[in-house]
SERO-4910 file (N, C-alpha, C, O; in steps of 0.05 Angstrom, whole numbers):
BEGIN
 pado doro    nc1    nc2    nc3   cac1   cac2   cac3    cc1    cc2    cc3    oc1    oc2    oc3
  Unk    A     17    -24      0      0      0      0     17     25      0      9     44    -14
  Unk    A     41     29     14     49     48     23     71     53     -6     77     76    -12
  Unk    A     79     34    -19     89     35    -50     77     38    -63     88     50    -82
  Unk    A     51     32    -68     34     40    -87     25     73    -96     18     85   -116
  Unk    A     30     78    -69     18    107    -52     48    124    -60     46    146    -72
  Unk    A     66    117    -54     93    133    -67     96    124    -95    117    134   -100
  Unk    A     89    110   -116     92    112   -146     64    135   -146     72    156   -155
  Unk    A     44    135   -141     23    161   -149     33    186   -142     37    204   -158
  Unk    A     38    189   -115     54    208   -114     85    223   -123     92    246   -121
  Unk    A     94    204   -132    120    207   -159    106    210   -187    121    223   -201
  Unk    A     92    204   -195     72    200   -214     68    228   -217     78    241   -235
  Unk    A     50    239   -192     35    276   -193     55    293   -195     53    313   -208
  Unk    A     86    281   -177    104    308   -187    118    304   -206    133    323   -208
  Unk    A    120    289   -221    130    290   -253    106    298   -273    112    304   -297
  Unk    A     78    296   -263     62    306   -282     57    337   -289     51    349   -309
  Unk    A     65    346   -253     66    377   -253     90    389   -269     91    406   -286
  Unk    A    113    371   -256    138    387   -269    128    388   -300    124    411   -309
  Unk    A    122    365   -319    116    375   -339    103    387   -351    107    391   -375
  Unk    A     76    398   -333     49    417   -352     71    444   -344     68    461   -362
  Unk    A     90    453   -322    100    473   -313    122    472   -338    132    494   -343
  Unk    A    126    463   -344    158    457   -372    143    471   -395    152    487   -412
  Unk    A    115    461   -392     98    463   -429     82    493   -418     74    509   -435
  Unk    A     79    495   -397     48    503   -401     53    541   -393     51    550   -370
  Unk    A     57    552   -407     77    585   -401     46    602   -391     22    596   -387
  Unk    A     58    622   -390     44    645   -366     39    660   -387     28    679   -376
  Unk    A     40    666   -416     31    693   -429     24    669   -457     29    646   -463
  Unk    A      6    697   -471     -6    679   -500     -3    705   -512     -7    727   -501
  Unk    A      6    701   -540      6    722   -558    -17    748   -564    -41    744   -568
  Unk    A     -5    774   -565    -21    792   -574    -21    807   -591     -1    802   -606
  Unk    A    -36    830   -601    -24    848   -632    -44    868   -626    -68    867   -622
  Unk    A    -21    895   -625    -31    925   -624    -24    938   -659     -4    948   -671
  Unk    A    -42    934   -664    -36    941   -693    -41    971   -698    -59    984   -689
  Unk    A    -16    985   -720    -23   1008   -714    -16   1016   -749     -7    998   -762
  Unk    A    -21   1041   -762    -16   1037   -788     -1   1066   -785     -9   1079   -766
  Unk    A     22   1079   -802     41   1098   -809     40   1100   -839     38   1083   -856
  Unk    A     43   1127   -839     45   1135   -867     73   1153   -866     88   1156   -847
  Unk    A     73   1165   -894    101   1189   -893     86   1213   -904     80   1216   -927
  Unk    A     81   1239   -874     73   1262   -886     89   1279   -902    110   1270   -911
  Unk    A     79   1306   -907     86   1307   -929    116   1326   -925    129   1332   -944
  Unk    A    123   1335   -898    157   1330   -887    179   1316   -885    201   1322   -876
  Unk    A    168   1287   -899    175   1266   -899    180   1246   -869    193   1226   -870
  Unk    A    170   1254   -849    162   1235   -826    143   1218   -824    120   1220   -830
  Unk    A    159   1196   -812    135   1179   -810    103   1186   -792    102   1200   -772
  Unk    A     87   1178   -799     61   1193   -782     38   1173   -781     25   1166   -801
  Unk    A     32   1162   -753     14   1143   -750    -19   1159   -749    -28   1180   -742
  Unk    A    -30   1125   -765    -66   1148   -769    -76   1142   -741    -69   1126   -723
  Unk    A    -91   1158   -745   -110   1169   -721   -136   1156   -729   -146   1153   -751
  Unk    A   -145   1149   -700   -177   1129   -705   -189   1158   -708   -185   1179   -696
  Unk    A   -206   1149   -732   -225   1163   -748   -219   1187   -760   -238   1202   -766
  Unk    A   -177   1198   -768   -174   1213   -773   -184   1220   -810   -198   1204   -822
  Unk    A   -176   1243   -822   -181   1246   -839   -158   1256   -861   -147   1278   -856
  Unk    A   -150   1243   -882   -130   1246   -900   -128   1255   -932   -145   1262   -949
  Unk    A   -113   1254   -932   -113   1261   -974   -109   1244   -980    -98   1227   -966
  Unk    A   -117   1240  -1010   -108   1215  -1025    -99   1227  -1050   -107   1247  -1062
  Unk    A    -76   1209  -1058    -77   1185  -1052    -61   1176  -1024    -49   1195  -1015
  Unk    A    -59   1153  -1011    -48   1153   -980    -35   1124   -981    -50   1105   -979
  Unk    A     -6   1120   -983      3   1087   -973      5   1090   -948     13   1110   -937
  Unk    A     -9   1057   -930     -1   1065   -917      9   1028   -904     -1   1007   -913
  Unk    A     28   1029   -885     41   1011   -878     29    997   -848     36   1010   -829
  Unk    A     12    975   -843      6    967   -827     24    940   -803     34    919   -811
  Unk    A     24    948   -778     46    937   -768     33    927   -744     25    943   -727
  Unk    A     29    891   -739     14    889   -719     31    884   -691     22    870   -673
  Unk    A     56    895   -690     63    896   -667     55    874   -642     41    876   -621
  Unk    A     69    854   -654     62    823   -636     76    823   -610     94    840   -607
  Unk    A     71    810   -595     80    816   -560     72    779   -550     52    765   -556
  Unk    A     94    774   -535     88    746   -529     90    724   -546     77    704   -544
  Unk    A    109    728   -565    108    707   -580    127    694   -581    129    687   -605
  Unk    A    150    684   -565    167    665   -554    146    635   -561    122    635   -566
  Unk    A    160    615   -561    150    584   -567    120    585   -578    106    564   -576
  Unk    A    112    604   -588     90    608   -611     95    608   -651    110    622   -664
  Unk    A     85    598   -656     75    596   -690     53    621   -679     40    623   -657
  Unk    A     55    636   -701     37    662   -710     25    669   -736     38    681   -753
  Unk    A      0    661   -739    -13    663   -757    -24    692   -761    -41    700   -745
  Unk    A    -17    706   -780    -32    733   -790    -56    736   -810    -54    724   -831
  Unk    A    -80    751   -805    -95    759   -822   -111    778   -819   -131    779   -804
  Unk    A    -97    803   -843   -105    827   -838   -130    821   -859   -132    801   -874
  Unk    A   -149    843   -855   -178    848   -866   -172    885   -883   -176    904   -868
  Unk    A   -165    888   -901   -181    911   -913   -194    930   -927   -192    939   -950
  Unk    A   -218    938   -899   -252    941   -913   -251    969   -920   -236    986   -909
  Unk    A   -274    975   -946   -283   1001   -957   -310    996   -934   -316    974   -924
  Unk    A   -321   1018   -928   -354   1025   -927   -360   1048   -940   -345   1067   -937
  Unk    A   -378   1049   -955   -387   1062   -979   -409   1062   -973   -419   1041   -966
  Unk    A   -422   1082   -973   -459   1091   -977   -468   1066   -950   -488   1054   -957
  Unk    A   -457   1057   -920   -469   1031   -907   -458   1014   -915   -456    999   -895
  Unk    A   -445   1002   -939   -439    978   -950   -411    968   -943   -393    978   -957
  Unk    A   -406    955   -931   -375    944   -937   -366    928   -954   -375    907   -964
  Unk    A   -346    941   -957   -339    911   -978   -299    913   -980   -284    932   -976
  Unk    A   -292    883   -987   -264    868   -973   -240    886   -998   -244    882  -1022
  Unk    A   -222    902   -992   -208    908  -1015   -191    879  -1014   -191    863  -1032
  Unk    A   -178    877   -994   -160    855   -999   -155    839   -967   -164    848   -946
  Unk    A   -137    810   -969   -137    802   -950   -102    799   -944    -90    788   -962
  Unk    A    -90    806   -924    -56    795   -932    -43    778   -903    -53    775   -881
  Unk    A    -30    773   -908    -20    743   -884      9    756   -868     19    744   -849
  Unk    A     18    779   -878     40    781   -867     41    797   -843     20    804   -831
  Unk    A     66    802   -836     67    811   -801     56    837   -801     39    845   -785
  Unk    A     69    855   -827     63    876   -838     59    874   -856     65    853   -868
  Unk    A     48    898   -869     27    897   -897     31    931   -907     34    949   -890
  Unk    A     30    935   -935     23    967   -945      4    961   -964      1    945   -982
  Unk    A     -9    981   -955    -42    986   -987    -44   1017   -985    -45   1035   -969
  Unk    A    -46   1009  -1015    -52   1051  -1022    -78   1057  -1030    -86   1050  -1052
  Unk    A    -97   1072  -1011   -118   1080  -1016   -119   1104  -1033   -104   1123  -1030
  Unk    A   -139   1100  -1052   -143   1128  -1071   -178   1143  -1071   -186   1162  -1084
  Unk    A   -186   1131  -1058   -221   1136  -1058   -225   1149  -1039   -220   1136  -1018
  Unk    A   -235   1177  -1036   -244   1188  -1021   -279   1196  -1018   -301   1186  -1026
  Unk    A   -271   1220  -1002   -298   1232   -999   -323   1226   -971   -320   1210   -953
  Unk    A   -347   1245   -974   -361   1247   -944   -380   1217   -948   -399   1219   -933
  Unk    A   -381   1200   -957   -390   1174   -959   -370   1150   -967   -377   1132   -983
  Unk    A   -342   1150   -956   -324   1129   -963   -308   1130   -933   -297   1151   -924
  Unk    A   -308   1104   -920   -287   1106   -901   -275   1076   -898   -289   1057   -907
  Unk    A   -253   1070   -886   -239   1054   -892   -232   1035   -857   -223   1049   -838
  Unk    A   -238   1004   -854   -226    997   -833   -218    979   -840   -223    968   -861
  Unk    A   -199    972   -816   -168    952   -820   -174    934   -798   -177    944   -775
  Unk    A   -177    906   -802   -180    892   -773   -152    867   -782   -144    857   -803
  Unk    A   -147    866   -765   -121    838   -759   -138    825   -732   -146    834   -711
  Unk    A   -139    796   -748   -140    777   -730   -108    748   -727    -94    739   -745
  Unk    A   -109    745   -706    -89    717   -707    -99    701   -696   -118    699   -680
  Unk    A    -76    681   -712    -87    647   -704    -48    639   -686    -26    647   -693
  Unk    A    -56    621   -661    -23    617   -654    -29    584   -636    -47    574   -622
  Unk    A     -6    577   -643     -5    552   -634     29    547   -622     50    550   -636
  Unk    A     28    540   -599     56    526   -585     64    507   -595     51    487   -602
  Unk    A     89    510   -598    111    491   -611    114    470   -601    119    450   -614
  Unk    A    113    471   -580    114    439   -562     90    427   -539     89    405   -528
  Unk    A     72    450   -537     57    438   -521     26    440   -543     23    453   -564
  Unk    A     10    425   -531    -13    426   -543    -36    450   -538    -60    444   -536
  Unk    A    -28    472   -538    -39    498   -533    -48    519   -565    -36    519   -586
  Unk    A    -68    531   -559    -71    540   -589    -97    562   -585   -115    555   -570
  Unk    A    -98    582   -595   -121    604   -597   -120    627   -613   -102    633   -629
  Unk    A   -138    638   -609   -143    657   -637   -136    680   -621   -123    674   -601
  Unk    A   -140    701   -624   -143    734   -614   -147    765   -638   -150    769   -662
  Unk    A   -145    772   -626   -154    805   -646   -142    831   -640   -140    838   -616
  Unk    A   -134    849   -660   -139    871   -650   -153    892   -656   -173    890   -670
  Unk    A   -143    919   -645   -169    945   -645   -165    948   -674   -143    947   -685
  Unk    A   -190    951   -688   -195    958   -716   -177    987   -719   -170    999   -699
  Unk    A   -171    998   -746   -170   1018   -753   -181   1028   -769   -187   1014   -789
  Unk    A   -191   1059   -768   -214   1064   -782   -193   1090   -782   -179   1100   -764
  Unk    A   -200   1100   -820   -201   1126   -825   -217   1133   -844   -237   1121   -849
  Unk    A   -208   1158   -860   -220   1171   -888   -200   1179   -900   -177   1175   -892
  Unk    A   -206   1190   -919   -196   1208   -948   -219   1227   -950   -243   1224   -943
  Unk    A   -208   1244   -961   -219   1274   -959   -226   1278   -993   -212   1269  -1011
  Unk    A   -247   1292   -997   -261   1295  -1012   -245   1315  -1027   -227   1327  -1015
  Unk    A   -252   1322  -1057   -228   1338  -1074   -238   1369  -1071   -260   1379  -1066
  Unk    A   -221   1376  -1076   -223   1415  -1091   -207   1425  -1100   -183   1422  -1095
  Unk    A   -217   1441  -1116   -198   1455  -1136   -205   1491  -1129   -227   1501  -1135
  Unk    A   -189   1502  -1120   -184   1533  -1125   -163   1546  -1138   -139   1542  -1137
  Unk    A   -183   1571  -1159   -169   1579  -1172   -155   1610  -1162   -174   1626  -1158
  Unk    A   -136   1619  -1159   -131   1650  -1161   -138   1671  -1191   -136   1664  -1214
  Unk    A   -145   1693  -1181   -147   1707  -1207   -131   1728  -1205   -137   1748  -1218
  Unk    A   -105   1728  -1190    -81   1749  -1195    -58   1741  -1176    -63   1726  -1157
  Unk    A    -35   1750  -1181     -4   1749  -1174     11   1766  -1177      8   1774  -1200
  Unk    A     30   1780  -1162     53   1800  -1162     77   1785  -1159     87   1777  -1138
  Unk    A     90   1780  -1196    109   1767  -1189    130   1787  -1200    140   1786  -1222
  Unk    A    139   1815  -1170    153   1833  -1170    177   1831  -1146    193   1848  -1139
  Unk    A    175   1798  -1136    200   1799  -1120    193   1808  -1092    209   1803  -1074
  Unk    A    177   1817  -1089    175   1827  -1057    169   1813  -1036    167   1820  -1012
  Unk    A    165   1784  -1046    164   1767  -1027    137   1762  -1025    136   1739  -1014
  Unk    A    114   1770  -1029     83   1769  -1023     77   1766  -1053     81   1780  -1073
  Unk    A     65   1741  -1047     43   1731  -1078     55   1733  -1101     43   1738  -1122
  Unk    A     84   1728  -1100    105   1723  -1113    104   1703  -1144    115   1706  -1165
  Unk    A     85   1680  -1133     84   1660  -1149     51   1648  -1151     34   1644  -1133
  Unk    A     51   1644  -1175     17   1630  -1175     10   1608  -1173     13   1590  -1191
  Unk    A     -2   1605  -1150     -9   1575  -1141    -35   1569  -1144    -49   1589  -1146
  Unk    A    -45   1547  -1144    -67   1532  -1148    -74   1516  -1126    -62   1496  -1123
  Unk    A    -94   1523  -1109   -102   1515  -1083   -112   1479  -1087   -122   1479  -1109
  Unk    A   -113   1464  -1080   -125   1428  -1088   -130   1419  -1058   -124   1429  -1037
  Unk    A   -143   1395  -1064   -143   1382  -1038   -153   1349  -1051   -172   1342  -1066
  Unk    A   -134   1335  -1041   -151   1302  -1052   -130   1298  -1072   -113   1283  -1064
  Unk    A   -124   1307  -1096   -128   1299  -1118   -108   1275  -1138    -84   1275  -1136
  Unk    A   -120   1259  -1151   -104   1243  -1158    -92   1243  -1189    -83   1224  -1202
  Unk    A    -97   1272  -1196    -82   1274  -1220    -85   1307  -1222   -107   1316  -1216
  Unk    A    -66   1323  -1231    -66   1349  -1234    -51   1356  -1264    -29   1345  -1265
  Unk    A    -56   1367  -1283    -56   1377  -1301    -55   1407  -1311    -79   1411  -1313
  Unk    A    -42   1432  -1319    -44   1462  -1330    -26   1464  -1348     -5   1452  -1353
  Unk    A    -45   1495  -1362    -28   1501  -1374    -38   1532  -1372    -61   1539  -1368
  Unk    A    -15   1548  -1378    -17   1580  -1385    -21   1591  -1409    -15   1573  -1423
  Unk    A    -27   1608  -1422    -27   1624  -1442    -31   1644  -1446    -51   1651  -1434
  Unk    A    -17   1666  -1462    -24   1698  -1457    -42   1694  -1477    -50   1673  -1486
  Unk    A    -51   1729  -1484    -85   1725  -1499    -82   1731  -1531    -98   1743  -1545
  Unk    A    -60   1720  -1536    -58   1703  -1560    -63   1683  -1568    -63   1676  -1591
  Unk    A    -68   1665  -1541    -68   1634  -1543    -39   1621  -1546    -38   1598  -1553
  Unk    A     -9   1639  -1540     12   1622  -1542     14   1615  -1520      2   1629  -1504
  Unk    A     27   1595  -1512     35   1573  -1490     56   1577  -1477     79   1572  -1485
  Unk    A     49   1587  -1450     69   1603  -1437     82   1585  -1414    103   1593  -1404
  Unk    A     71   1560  -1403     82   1542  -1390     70   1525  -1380     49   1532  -1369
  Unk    A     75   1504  -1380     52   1476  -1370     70   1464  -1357     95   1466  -1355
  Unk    A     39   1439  -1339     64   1416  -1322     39   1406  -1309     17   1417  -1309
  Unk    A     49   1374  -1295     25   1359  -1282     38   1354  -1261     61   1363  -1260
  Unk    A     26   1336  -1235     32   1333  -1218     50   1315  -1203     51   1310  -1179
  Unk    A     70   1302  -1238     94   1293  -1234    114   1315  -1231    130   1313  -1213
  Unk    A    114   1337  -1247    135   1356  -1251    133   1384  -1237    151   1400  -1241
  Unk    A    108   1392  -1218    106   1418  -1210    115   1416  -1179    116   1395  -1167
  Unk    A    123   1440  -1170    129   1440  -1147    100   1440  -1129     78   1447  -1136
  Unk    A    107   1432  -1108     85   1428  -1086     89   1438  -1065    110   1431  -1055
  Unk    A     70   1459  -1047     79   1464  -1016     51   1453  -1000     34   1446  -1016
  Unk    A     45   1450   -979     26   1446   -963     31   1459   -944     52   1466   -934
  Unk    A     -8   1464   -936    -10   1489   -916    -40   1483   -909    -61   1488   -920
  Unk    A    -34   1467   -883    -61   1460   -868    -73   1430   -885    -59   1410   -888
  Unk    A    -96   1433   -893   -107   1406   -908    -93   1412   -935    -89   1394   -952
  Unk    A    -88   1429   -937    -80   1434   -971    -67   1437   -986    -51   1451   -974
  Unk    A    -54   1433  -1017    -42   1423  -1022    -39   1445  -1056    -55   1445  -1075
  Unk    A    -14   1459  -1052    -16   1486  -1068     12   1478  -1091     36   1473  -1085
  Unk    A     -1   1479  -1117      7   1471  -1133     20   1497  -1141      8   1518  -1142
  Unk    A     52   1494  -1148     67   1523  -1160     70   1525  -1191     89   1517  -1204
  Unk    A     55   1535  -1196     51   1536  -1221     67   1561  -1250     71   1554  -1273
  Unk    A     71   1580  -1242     86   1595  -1252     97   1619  -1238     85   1633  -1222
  Unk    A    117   1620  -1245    130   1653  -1229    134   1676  -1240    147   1695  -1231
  Unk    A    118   1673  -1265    113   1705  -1283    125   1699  -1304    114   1713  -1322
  Unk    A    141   1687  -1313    169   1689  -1337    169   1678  -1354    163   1656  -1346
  Unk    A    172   1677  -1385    174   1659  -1399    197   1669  -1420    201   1691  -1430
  Unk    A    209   1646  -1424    239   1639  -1429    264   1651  -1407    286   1650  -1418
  Unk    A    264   1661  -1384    282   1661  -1375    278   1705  -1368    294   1719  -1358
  Unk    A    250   1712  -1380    249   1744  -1375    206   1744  -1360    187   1729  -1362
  Unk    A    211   1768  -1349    186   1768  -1337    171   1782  -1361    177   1800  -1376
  Unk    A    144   1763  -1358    125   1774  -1376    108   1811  -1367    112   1826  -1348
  Unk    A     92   1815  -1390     84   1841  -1388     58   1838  -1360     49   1817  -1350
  Unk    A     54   1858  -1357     33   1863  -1335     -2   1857  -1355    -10   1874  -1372
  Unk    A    -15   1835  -1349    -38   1837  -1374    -50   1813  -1356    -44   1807  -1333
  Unk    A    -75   1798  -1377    -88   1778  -1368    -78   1754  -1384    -76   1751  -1408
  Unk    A    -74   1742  -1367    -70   1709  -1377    -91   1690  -1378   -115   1696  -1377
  Unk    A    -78   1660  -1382   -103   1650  -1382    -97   1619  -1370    -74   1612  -1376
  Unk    A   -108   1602  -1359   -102   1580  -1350   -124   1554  -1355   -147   1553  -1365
  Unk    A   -113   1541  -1348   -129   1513  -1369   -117   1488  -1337    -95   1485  -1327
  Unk    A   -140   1479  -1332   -125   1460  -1309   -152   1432  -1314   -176   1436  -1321
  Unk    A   -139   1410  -1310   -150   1383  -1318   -141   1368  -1299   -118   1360  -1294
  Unk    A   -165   1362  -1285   -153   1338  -1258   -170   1324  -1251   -193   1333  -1258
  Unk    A   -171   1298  -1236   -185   1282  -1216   -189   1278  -1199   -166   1275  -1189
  Unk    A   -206   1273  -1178   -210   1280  -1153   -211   1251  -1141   -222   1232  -1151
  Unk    A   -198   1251  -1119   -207   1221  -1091   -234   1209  -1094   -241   1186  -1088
  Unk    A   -252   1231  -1106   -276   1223  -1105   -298   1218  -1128   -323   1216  -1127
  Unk    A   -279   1220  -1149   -285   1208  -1178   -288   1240  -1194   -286   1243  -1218
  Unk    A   -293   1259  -1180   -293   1285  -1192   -270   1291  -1220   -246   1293  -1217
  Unk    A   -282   1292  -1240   -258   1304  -1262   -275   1338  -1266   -297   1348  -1270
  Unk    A   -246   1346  -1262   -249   1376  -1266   -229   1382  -1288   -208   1371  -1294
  Unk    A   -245   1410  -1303   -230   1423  -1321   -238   1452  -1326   -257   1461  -1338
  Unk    A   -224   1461  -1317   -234   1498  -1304   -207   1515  -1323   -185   1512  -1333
  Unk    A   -229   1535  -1319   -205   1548  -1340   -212   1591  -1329   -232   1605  -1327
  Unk    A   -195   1594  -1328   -194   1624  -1309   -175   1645  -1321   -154   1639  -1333
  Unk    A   -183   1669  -1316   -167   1692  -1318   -149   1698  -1295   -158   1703  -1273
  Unk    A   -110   1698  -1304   -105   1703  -1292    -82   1733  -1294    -64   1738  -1311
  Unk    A    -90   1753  -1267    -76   1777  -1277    -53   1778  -1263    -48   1771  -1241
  Unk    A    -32   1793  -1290     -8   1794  -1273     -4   1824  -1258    -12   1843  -1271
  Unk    A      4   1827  -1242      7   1859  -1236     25   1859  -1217     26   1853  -1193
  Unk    A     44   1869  -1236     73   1872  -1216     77   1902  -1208     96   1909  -1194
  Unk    A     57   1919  -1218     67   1943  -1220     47   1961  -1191     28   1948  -1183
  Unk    A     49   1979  -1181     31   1989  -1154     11   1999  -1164      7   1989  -1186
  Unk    A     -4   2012  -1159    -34   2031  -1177    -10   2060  -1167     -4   2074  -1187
  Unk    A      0   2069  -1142     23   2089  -1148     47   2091  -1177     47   2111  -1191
  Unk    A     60   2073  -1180     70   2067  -1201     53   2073  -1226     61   2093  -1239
  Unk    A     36   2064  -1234     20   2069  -1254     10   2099  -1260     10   2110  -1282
  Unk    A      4   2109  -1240     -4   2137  -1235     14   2144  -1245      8   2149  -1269
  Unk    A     42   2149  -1240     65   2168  -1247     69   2158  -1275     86   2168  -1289
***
């Protein structure tokens, strides 16, 4: 009896030592978070339910925690909602992931869910988990036009810009009121500054061939697309006036 009674009891503490060998104190988790590159060139993580331009890459990183003697299964989700509707842009398996959204506007928003699957390497342990969705937008397009510039050097309104917001293709051109072609460019080749949501296209600095033009009305021609399927083609008077209304007087 009393041997029988010490093999069970040798028995329980080799059964403990080994659920204590297999059986660990933490299970895998994922804080997923997504970064883009503003337009300073820093990296810049989105904001739940922030609001952006498009087009927008952006790089999703589910930041796993606990995953010592774990297999880690990834699967990111991501959804459009449109008008109520969702629907799957794509599905991807990796730790991290990039997708470039181009669809904007006040009825398009976008969420990101990662779920995992994880299983222990040596013990028979295994479960699923989740993390916090991400949800943003893209910003609906615009186009503003200016109807004058002083490109006299003084530092103020120097250069003629073209106010935008959204857009996924930009297109101009100039002409004096002859109809000759005083300088074009799209939104591979123009300079760009940003200022608040917006996004100011530099478009000419008065001059053509290398001397400043006369003080008169020009003319502009601009062709673009918007985040939100908008094609625009606007076309405006633009005045140059480098000279003061004092100046002119004398």
């Amino acid at each position: 009896m009393k041997r029988y009674i010490a093999l069970v009891l040798s028995f329980l503490v080799v059964l403990c030592s080994v659920r204590g060998q297999v059986t660990p104190d933490w299970y895998p988790s994922v804080s997923p978070v997504g970064m883009f590159v503003n337009y300073d060139g820093d990296e810049e993580e989105i904001e739940a339910g922030g609001s952006y331009d498009a087009p927008l890459t952006v790089t999703f990183m589910a930041n796993p925690t606990d995953t010592a003697e774990y297999e880690v299964l990834y699967e990111w989700g991501i959804y459009q909602v449109k008008n109520g509707a969702e629907r799957l842009l794509a599905m991807r398996n990796e730790e991290n992931t990039s997708f470039s959204f181009t669809e904007g506007g006040t009825d398009v928003t976008y969420r990101i869910t990662l779920e995992i699957t994880y299983r222990h390497r040596t013990a028979p342990i295994e479960g699923e988990g989740e993390g916090e969705a991400i949800t943003f937008s893209l910003r609906g397009s615009s186009i503003h036009l200016y109807n004058a510039f002083s490109p006299n050097g003084d530092g103020t309104n120097d250069l003629f810009r073209v106010k935008t917001q959204s857009l996924l293709s930009f297109r101009m051109k100039i002409f004096n009121r002859w109809g000759q072609e005083i300088v074009s460019g799209d939104h591979h080749t123009l300079s760009t500054i940003h200022e608040g949501d917006y996004t100011y296209y530099i478009c000419w600095d008065g001059t053509y061939h290398g001397r400043h033009v006369e003080d008169g009305v020009y003319f502009i021609l601009v062709e673009a697309e918007g985040s939100d399927g908008i094609k625009y083609v606007r076309r405006a008077d633009i005045n140059v006036l480098t000279r003061s209304r004092k100046e002119e007087k004398e």
